[in-house]
C-alpha positions in Angstrom: 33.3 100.6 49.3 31.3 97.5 50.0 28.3 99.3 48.9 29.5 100.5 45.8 30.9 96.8 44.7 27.3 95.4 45.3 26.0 98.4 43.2 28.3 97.3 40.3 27.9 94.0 40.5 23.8 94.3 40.8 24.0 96.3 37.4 25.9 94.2 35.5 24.0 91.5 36.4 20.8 93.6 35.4 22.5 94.0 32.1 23.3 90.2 31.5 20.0 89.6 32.5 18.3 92.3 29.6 21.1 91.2 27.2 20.2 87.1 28.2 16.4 88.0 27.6 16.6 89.6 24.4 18.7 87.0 22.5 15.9 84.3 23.9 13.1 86.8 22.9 14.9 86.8 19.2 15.5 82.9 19.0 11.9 82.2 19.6 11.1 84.8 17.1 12.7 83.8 14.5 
């Protein structure tokens, strides 16, 4: 249970992280 909560939190974080990236990559892009 514990383990799978860390999982799920780990890979949302992961995909905030990706999401947080890309929109800075674009700004600076454009």
């Amino acid at each position: 249970m514990q383990m799978q909560m860390k999982n799920r939190l780990s890979s949302r974080l992961t995909i905030v992280y990706h999401q947080t990236k890309s929109i800075i990559y674009t700004e600076h892009s454009s």
